[in-house]
C-alpha positions in Angstrom: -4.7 25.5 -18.3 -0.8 25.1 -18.2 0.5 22.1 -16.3 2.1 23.5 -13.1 5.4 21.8 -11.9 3.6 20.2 -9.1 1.0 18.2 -12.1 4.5 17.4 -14.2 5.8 13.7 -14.2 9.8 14.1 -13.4 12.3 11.8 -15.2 13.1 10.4 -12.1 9.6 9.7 -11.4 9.5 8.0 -14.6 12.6 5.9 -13.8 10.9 4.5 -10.6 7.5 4.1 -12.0 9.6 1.8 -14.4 11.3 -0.1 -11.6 8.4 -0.6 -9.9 7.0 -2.1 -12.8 9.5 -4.2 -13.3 10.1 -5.9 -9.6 6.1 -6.1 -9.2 6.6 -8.0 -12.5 8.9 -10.3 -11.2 7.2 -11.0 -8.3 4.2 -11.1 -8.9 5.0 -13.2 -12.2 6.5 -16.0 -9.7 3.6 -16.0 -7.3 0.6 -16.2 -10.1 2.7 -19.2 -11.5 2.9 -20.9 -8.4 -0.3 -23.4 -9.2 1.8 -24.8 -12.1 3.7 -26.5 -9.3 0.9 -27.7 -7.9 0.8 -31.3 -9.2 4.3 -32.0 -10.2 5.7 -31.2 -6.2 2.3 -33.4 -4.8 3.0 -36.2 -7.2 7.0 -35.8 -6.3 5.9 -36.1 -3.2 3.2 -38.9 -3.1 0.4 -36.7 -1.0 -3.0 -35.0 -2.4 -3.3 -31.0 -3.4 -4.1 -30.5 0.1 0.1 -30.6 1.3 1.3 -27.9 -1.2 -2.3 -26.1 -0.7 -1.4 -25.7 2.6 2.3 -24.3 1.9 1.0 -21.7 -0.5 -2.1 -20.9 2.1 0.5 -20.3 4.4 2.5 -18.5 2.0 0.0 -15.8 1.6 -1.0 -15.9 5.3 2.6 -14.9 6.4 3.2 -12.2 3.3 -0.7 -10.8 4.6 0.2 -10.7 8.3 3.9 -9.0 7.8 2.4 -6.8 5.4 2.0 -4.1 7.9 5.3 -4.5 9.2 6.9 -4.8 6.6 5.0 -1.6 5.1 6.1 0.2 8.5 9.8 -0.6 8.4 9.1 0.7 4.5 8.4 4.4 5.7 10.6 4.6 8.4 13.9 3.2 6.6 12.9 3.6 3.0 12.0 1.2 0.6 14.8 0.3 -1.4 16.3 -1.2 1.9 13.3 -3.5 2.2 12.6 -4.3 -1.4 16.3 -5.8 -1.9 16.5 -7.7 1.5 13.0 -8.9 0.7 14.4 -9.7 -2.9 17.0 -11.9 -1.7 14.3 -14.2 1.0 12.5 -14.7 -2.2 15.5 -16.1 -4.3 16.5 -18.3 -1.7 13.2 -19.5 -0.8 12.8 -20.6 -4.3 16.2 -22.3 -4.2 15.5 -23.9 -1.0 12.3 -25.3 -2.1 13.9 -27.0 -4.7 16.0 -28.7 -3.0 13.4 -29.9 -0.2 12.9 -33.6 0.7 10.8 -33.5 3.2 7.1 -31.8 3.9 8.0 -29.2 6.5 10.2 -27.7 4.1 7.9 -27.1 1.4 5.8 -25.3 4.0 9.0 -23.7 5.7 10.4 -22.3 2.0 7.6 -21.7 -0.1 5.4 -20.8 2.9 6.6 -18.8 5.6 10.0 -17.2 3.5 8.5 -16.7 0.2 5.2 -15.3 2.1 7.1 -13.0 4.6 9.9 -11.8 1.8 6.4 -11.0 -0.3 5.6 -8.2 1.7 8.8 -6.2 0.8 8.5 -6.5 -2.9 4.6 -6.0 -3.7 1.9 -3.3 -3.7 1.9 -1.8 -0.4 5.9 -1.0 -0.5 5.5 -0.3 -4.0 2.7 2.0 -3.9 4.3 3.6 -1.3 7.0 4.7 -3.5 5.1 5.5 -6.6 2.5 7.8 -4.4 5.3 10.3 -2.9 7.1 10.4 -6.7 3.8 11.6 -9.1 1.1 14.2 -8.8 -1.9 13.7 -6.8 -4.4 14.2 -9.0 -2.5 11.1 -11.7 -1.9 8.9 -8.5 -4.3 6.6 -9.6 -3.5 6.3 -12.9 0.0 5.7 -12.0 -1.0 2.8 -9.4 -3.0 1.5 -12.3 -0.2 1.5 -14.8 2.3 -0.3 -12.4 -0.3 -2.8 -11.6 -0.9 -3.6 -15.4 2.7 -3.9 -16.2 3.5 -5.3 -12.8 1.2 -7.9 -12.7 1.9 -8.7 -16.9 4.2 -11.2 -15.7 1.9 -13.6 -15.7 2.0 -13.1 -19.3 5.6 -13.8 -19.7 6.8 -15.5 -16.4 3.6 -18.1 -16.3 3.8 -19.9 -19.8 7.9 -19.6 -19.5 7.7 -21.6 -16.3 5.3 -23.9 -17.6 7.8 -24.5 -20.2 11.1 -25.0 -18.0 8.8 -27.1 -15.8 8.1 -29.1 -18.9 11.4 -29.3 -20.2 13.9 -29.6 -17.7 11.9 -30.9 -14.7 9.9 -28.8 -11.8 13.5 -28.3 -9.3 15.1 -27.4 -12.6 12.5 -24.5 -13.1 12.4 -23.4 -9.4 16.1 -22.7 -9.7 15.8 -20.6 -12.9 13.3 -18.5 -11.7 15.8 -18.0 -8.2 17.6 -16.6 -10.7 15.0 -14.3 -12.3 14.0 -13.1 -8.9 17.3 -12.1 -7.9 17.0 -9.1 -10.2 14.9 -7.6 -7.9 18.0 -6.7 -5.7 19.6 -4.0 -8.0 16.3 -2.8 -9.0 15.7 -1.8 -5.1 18.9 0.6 -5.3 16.3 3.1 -7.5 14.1 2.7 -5.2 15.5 4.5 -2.3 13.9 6.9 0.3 10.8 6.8 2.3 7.8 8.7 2.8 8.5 11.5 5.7 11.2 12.6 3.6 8.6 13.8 0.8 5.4 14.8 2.7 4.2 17.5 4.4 1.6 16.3 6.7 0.8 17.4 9.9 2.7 15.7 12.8 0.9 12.8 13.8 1.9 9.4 15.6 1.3 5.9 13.9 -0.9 4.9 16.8 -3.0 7.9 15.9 -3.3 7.1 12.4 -4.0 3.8 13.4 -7.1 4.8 15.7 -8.3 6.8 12.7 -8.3 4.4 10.7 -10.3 2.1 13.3 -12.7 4.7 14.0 -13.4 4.4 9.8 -16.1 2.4 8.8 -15.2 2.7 5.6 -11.6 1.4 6.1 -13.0 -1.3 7.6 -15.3 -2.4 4.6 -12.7 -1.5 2.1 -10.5 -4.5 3.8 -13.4 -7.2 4.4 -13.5 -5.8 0.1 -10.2 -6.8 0.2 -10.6 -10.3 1.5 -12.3 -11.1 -0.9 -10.1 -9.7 -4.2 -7.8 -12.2 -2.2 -10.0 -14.8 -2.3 -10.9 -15.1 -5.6 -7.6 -14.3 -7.2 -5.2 -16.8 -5.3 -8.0 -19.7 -5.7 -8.2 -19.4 -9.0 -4.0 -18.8 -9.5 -3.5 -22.1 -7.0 -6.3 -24.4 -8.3 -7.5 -23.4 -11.6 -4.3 -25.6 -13.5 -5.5 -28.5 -11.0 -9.2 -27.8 -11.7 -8.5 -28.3 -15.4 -6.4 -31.1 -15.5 -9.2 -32.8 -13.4 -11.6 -31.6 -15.9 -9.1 -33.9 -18.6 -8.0 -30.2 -20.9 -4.7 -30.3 -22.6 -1.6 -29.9 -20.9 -1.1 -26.4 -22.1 -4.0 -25.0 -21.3 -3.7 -24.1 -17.4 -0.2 -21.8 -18.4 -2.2 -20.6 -21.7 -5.3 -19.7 -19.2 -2.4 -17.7 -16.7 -1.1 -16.0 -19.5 -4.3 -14.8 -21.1 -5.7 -13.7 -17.7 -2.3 -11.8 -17.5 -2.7 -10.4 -21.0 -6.4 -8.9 -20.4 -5.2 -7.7 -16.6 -2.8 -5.6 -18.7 -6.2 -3.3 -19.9 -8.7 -3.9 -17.1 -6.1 -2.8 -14.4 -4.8 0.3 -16.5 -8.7 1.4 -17.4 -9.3 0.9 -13.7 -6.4 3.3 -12.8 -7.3 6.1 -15.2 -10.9 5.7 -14.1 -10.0 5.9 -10.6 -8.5 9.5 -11.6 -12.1 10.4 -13.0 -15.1 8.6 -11.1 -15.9 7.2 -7.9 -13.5 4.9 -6.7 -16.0 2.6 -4.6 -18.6 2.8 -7.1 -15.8 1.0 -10.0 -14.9 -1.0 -6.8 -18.8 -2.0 -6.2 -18.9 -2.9 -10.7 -15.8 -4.7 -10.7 -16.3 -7.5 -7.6 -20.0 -7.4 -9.0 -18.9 -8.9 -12.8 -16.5 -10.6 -11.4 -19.5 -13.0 -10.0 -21.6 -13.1 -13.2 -18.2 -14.1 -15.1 -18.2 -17.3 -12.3 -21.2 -18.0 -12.3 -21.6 -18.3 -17.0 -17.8 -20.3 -16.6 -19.6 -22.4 -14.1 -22.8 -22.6 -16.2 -21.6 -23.6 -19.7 -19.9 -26.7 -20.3 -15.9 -26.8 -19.6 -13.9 -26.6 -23.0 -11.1 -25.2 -24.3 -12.7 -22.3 -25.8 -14.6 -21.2 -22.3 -11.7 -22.0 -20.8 -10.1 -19.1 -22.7 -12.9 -16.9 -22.9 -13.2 -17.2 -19.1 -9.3 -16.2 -18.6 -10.0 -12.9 -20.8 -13.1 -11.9 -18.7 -11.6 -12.8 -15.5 -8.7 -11.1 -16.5 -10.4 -7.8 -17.4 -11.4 -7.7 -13.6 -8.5 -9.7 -12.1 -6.6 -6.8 -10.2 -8.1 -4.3 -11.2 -9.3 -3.4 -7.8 -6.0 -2.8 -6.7 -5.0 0.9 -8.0 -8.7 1.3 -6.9 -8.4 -0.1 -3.3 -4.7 1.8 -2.7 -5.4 5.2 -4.1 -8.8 4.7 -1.5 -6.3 4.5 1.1 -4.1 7.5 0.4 -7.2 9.7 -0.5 -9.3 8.9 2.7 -5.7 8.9 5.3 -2.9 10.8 3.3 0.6 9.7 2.9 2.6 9.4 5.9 1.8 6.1 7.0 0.5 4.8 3.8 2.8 1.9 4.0 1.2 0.8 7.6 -2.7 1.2 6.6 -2.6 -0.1 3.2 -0.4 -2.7 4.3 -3.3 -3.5 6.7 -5.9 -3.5 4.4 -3.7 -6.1 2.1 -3.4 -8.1 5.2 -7.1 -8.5 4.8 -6.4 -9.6 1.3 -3.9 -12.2 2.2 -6.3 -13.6 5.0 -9.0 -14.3 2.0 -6.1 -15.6 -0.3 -4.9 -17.7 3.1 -8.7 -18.9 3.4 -9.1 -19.9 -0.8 -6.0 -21.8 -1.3 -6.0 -24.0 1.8 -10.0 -24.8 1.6 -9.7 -25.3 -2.0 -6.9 -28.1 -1.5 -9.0 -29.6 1.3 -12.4 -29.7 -0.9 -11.0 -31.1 -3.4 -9.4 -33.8 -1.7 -12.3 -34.6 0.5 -15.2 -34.2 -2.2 -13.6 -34.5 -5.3 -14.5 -31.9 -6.8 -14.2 -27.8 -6.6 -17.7 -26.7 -6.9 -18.4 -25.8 -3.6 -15.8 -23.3 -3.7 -16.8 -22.2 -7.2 -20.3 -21.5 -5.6 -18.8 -19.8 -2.5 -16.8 -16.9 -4.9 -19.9 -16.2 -6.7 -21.6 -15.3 -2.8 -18.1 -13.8 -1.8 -18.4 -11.3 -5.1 -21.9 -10.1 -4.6 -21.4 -9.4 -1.0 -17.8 -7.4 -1.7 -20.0 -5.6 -4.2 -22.8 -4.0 -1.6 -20.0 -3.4 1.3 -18.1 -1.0 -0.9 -21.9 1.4 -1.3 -21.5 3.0 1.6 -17.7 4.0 1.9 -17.3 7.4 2.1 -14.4 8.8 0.3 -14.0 12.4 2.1 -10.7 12.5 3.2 -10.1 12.8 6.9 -8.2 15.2 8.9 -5.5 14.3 11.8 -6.2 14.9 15.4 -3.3 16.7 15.1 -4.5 19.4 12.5 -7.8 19.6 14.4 -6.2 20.2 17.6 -3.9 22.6 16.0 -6.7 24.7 14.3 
């Protein structure tokens, strides 16, 4: 069958898909590369993992709770507003946390300004713009494609800030990448619009999408899903350098492990998005958070080397966001587009919340036991659990009161 105008990918459409990409890249590169920072800033400092634990738990706390805001001020304004005001926090949070002397600055900049300026230049703003600019029926695929290339900063950013760290010192590096973030800002001017301007939807009020999505059981699992993604992504991005450096591996091998895990997220989150398109979304959801606990569980297992260190970044990798496209293109099937910003902003709250949880409990095990293994164990649980809530979602979409009243 022809493709209709409605199935055909616009230049434009291609032009923001790109953009996307390429802040999500950014952003995403600088906030996976955060655990490189980890020891220099606690040794600058003289205090344990648990200090700058804390600033990055509170980092993704404050992006996860202003995520709905954020998403909200996102369809009402339009996104490129929000993405290059949110581009700019970010620059200068990285510059102020360079220049910080004392600890309530490091929790100040690279927690609360970094976390809340997050919220304007990651998925749920993001998606929000790719979903009114591309066919339905490729939505997913499209969410999975901007995730892959997105999130492949890791790839590029991660090892590159391991090497300015190395080279010119860790403030030295923090600057630089100010200056990579601010790129962010033109990028937004593509960006523009918001979502009532490009869907027809019955009328309906934010409060009553809201209570829809309340009355949803299978909202609500899709976000305690989503806690968990959080959980194990940001643990592993905040302590796995530490964890290896404690575990005496070379130097290079925590930015090596980033940009492998990167490199394989590349395939795993584009595969994810064009399966999305062609299969049950909480069934690949159920798969994914399910290997993503037998992977733990043979890293944990066999003894820590180089070579399992690498081989555990490539699996890891495979299923590192690939839940994302998944979880998102969930949202807009099951609620529609009008306040996609709001509810999938909620659900990443959820997501933030885990990450929140992961990052400050892994600073505090460590310092107290010495050792990681407790929260090792605990993302192995966390993964088979996510795995059964996801069973029973039901995927139907809904209808507005609105629509139902009107019929």
């Amino acid at each position: 069958m022809p493709e209709t105008l409605k199935e055909k990918v616009s230049s434009q459409a291609v032009l923001i898909v790109i953009c996307c990409s390429l802040v999500l890249l950014l952003t995403m590169g600088m906030r996976q590369s955060f655990g490189l920072w980890q020891t220099p800033i606690s040794q600058a400092f003289g205090v344990g993992f648990t200090v700058f634990s804390l600033s990055l738990a509170i980092q993704n706390l404050f992006w996860g709770l202003f995520q709905p805001l954020v998403g909200g001020l996102a369809d009402k304004f339009g996104s490129g507003r929000v993405i290059a005001v949110a581009g700019a926090l970010q620059a200068l949070g990285l510059i102020w946390l360079a220049y910080a002397d004392q600890i309530w600055e490091l929790h100040a900049s690279a927690g609360i300004i970094i976390g809340i300026s997050g919220a304007g230049t990651t998925w749920a703003v993001l998606m929000s713009v790719v979903a009114r600019n591309v066919p339905e029926n490729r939505r997913t695929q499209f969410f999975g494609m901007v995730s892959a290339i997105g999130t492949g900063g890791q790839i590029i950013i991660a090892p590159f800030n391991q090497y300015t760290i190395n080279t010119f010192g860790w403030q030295e590096a923090l600057i630089i990448l100010a200056i990579m973030l601010s790129l962010t800002v033109p990028l937004a001017y593509f960006l523009r619009g918001k979502t009532s301007n490009n869907v027809k939807q019955h009328a309906e009020t934010l409060s009553q999408a809201l209570n829809r999505a309340r009355k949803h059981t299978g909202y609500v699992l899709l976000s305690a899903g989503f806690f968990v993604c959080g959980f194990h992504v940001m643990f592993v991005m905040s302590h796995l350098p530490s964890y290896l450096q404690s575990q005496n591996m070379p130097d290079w091998l925590p930015g090596a492990a980033i940009s492998i895990i990167g490199i394989a997220n590349l395939v795993g989150t584009f595969v994810a998005g064009y399966l999305g398109d062609k299969f049950s979304k909480k069934y690949l959801l159920s798969s994914i958070y399910f290997m993503r606990s037998i992977v733990f569980i043979v890293f944990l297992t066999v003894p820590i080397t180089t070579t399992s260190t690498l081989i555990f970044a490539a699996a890891i990798g495979l299923l590192w966001l690939a839940t994302v496209p998944l979880t998102y293109a969930l949202v807009g099937q099951i609620f529609g587009l009008r306040y996609f910003g709001t509810l999938s902003g909620l659900v990443f709250c959820a997501h933030q919340l885990g990450a929140f949880t992961s990052v400050a409990l892994g600073g505090y095990v460590f310092d107290a036991f010495g050792s990681y293994d407790l929260i090792w164990q605990l993302t192995v649980a966390l993964g088979l659990v996510a795995a059964l809530l996801h069973l029973p979602i039901n995927e139907s979409p809904t209808v507005p009161k609105s629509a139902e009243v009107a019929k």
